[in-house]
N, C-alpha and C positions, 0 to 999 in steps of 0.2 A: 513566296507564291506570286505569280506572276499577274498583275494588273491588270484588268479588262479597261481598253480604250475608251476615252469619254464619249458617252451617246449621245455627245450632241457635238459635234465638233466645229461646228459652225458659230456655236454659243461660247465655248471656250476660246475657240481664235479670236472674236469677237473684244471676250471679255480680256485676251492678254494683249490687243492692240491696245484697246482702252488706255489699260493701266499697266505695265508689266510688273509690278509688285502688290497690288492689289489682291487683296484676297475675298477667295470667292465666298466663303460663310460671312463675313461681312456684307456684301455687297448685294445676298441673301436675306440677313437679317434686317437690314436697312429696306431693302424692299418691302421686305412684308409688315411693318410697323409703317412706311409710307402708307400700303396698303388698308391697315389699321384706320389708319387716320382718315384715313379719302372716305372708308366706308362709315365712320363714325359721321362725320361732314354729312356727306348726302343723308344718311339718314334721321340727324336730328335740325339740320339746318336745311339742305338742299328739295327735299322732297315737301316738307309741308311748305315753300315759300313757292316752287315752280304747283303743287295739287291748288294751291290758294290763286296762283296767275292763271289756268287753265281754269278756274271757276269764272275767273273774272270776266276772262274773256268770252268764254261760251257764254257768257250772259249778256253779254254785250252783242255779241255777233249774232246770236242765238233770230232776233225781231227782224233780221235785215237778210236774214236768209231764204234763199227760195224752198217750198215746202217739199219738192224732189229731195234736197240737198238735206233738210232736217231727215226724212224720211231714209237714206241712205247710212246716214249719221248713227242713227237711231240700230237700223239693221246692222251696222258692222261692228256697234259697243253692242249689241246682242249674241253675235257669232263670238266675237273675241273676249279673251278674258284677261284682264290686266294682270292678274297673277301670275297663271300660264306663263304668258309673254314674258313676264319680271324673271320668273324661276327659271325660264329658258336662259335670258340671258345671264342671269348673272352666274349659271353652273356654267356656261362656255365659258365664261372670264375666267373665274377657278381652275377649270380647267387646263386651259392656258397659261396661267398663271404659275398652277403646280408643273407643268410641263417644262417650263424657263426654267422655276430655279431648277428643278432637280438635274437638267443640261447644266444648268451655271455650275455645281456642286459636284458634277460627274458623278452621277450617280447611275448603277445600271438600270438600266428599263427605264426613264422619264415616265412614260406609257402609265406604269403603276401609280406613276405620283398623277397623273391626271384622272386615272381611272378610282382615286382615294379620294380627291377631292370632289369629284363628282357625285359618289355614293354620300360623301360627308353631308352636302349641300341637302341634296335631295332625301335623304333621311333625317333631318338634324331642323330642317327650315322651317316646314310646315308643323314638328312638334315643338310639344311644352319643352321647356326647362325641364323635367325629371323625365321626358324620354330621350332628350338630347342627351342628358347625360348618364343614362343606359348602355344611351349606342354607344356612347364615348369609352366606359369600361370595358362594354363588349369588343370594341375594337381593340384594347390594348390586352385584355385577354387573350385577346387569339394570335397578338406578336408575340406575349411570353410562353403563349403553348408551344406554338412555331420555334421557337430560338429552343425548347428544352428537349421536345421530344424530336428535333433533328439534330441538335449537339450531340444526345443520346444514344439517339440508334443509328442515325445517319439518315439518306433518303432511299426508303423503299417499299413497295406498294402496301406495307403493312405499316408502317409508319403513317402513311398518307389516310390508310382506315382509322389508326389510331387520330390521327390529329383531327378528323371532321368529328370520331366519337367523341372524344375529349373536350371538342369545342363548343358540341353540343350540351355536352354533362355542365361544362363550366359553367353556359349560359342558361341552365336549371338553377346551378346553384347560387348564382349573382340572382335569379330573379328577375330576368332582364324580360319575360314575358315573351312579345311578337319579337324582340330585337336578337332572340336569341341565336338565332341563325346568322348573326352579324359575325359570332366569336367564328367560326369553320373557314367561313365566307375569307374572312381577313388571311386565317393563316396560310389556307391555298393561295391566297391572290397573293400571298409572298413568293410561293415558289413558283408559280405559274411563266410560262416562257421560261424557261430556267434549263436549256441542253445540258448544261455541264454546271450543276449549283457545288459552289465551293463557298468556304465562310465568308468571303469576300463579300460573293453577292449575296450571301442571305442577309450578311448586315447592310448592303445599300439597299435590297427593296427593303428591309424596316425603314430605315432614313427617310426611305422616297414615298413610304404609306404615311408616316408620319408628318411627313412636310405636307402630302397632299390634306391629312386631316386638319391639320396647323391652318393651309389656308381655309377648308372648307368652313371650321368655325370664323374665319373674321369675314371671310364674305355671306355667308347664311343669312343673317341677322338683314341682308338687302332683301331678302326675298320675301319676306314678312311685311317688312314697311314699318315693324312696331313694336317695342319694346319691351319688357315687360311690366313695367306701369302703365304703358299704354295700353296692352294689350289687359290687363285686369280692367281696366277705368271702362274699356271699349264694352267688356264682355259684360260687366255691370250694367253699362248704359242700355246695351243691348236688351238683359234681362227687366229693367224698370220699366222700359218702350213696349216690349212685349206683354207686359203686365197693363198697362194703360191703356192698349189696344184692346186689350181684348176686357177690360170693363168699358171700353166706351163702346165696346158691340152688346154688351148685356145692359147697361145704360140703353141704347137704343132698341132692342130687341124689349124691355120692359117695359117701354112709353109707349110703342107702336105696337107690341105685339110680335109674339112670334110664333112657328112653328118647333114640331116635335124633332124635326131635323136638322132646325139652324142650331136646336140646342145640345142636341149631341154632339155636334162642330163644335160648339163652344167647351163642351165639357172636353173632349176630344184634343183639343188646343190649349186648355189648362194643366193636363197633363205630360201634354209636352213640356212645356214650362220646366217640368223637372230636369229635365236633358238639359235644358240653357242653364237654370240652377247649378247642375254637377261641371260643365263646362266655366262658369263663375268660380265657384269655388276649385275649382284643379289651378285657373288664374290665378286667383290672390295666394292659395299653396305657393305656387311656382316664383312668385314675387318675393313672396318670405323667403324659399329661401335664396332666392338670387340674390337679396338686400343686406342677408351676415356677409356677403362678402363681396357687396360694393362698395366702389369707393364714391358713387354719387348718390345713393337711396340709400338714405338713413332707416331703420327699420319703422322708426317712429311714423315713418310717411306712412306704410303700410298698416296700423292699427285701426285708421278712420274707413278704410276698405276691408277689413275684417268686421266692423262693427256693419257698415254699409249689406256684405251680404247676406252676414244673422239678418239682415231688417226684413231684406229682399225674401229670405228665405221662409221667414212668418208670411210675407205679401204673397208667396206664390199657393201656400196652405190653405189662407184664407179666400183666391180667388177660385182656388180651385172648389171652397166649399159652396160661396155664391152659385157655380157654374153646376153643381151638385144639386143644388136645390133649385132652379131653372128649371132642370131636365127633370129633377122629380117632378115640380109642379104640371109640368106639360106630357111625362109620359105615364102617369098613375092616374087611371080613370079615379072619378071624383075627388080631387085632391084639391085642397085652395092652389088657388091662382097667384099670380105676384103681382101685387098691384102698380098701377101704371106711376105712380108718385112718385117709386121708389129707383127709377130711372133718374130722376135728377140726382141723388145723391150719389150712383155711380157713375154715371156722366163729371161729377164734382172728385170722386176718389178716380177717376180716369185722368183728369188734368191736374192731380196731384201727382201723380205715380208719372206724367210727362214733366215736368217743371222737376221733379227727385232726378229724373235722367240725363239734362239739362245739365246741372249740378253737378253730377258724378262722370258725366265724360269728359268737361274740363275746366274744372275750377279756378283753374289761373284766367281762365275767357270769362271776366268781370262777375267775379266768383259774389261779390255785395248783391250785383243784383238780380240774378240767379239765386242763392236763398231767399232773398227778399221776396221773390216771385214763389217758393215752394211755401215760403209760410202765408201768404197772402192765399195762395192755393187751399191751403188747410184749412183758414181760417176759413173759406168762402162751402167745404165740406163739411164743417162744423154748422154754421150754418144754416146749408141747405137739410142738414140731417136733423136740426129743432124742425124747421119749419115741415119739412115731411114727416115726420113723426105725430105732431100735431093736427096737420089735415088727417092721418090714418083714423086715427084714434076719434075726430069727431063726426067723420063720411065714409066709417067701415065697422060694422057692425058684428060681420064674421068671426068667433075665435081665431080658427084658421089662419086666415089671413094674416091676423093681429100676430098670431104666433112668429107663423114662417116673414112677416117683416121685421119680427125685432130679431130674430135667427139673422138674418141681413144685413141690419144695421149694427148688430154685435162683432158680426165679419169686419165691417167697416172700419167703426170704432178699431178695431184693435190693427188693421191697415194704415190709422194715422198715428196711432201712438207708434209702430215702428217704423214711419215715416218721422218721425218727430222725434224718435228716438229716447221716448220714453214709458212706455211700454218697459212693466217692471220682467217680461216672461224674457224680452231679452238677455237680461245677464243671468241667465237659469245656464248651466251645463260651462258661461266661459272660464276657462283657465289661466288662472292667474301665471304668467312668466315668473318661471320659478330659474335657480342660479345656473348660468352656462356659461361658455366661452362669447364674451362680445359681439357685435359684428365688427366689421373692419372698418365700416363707417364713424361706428361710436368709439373705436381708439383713436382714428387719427384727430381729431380736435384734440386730443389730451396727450396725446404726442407732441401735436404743435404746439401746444402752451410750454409743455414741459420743454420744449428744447428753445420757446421763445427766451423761458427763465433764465435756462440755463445760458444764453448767448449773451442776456443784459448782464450776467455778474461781471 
């Protein structure tokens, strides 16, 4: 069967000047593992050390600027989105990138390996870990449809119905959810541009969707910015900040007073909270399982963030119950009111639950004294929650009242035992890790011993 001409001839001529013995899957393979590398660089060294000089600087520069010029500043980080901008670029590099080797590889169609790497990027970046690796099955589902029912029956407008039906069945039956339409998607885009499809080219567009998905995974991981410890530690912080916020507005709304509408806001705003909750917990999921089979996160790192959003997840029940009883007080004619005292000690469990988020988005950033400041925090909730309980009780005379503030302070209380982490309701429903396969982290130290042993005899 007669060869189709390399689609890039300009890259092959290139590549035999270069070298004339050189071979190009090396020279492929070398590229995208430099690739590897570059992208690991920037993103665990190069980005937080230039996000850290562009703080400095704007801080700096920031006093000595004319107020036009903050004002313009200010309008174009409003229109532009740093993400946007990020994901744009680095799918053009993919792009590019898959476009090169699959010329360097002679591969038919380049085009496909640029147009795989692009879908890779932009489907794969902005999700989890378990939908990235959805789409990932979903994609290789739809090459082995592809290669079976064209082996098969060959190509013809019934085959092409069979293969979108079939790709859609597959991707019911993996469970792939929205990505399902990934498996059709794939197997057409193999044959696509394809005058005269012979076995030839249907195994280089696989080759050329493959290499394009190949790079799309090592460069994705740039579009995000973060990892996935990061990205749990972020999403934790996020939800503790969230929760701190919004008792230091029922904190202030109780000292001063409030209305029957600030407090539906607030109840309103607690129940979001759940949303950021299920976004937390889909993180630390996504972490676990990325950790059986890293070779730098040991799984063990991941337990103190499983314990972390059980805590989060008691804190977000109990604010949501405070913001319940708010909006009772103020929208149930005659009902007791919440007395103005009891604004200090949510004001005090507000700058605990800021001091928990502190803590939990980067530990290693003088992790001594960041606890040292949540338990100082606690103690000063403690505290303020004698000393308010005590004014109640001798300048409030109302049941009511007496009631619906220890309903409050019971929220509280139980806010710092799972800030403190102890709090017995915590270990209610955990699951003890019962016998599995390792992670890959926890074999290799007992690899390495065993083959230290074995090298000293």
């Amino acid at each position: 069967m007669k060869r189709k001409p390399p689609a890039t001839p300009k890259a092959a001529a290139l590549l035999s000047s270069f070298h004339p013995h050189l071979n190009p899957i090396t020279v492929v393979a070398a590229s995208l593992l430099f690739c590897a590398l570059t992208a690991t660089l920037l993103r665990r060294k190069v980005r937080p050390a230039v996000a850290a000089a562009s703080l400095a600087v704007r801080a700096r520069l920031r006093p000595h600027l004319p107020a036009w010029v903050r004002q313009c500043a200010r309008l174009c980080g409003s229109r532009l989105d740093p993400a946007v901008a990020r994901s744009a670029l680095v799918t053009a590099v993919a792009a590019g990138i898959a476009w090169s080797a699959a010329g360097t590889l002679q591969l038919a169609g380049p085009v496909t390996a640029a147009v795989s790497a692009t879908l890779s990027v932009q489907m794969s970046s902005h999700a989890s870990v378990r939908e990235g690796a959805k789409r990932l099955v979903g994609t290789l589902a739809g090459i082995a449809i592809t290669v079976a029912v064209w082996g098969t029956f060959g190509l013809t407008p019934w085959t092409i119905a069979v293969i979108t039906g079939c790709g859609l069945a597959a991707g019911r039956l993996l469970r792939l959810g929205d990505s399902s339409v990934t498996v059709p998607l794939t197997s057409l885009g193999i044959l696509v541009a394809g005058s005269a499809v012979t076995e030839t080219f249907v195994w280089e567009r696989i080759a050329a969707t493959a290499l394009g998905i190949v790079v799309g995974v090592i460069l994705s991981p740039l579009v995000g910015g973060m990892t996935p410890l990061e990205r749990a530690r972020w999403q934790l912080a996020q939800l503790s900040t969230g929760i701190a916020g919004l008792l230091g507005h029922l904190g202030a709304g109780a000292r001063d007073g409030y209305a029957q509408e600030q407090s539906a806001q607030w109840l309103a705003r607690s129940r979001d909270l759940g949303d950021d909750l299920d976004e937390a917990v889909t993180a630390v999921d996504d972490l676990l399982r990325q950790a059986r089979w890293s070779l730098t996160t040991p799984v063990t790192r991941v337990t103190p963030l499983q314990q972390t959003v059980r805590a989060l997840e008691h804190g977000v029940h109990q604010v949501n119950s405070v913001a319940r009883s708010m909006f009772d007080a103020s929208a149930t004619p005659h009902a007791p009111g919440v007395p103005e005292q009891i604004g200090q000690v949510l004001t005090a469990a507000s700058d605990a639950f800021a001091a928990h988020a502190a803590l939990v988005a980067d530990p290693r950033d003088d992790a001594t004294r960041d606890a040292g400041n949540l338990h100082d925090r606690l103690e000063t909730l403690r505290d303020s929650r004698q000393r308010t309980l005590r004014k109640v009780r001798t300048e409030i005379d109302d049941t009511g009242v007496l009631v619906l503030t220890g309903s409050i302070i019971t929220d509280i209380d139980r806010m710092a035992g799972s800030l403190e982490r102890s709090a017995p309701a915590l270990t209610v429903g955990v699951r003890e890790p019962g016998p599995g396969i390792p992670a890959v982290s926890e074999v290799l130290p007992a690899v390495r011993l065993i083959w230290q042993k074995h090298s000293t005899r």
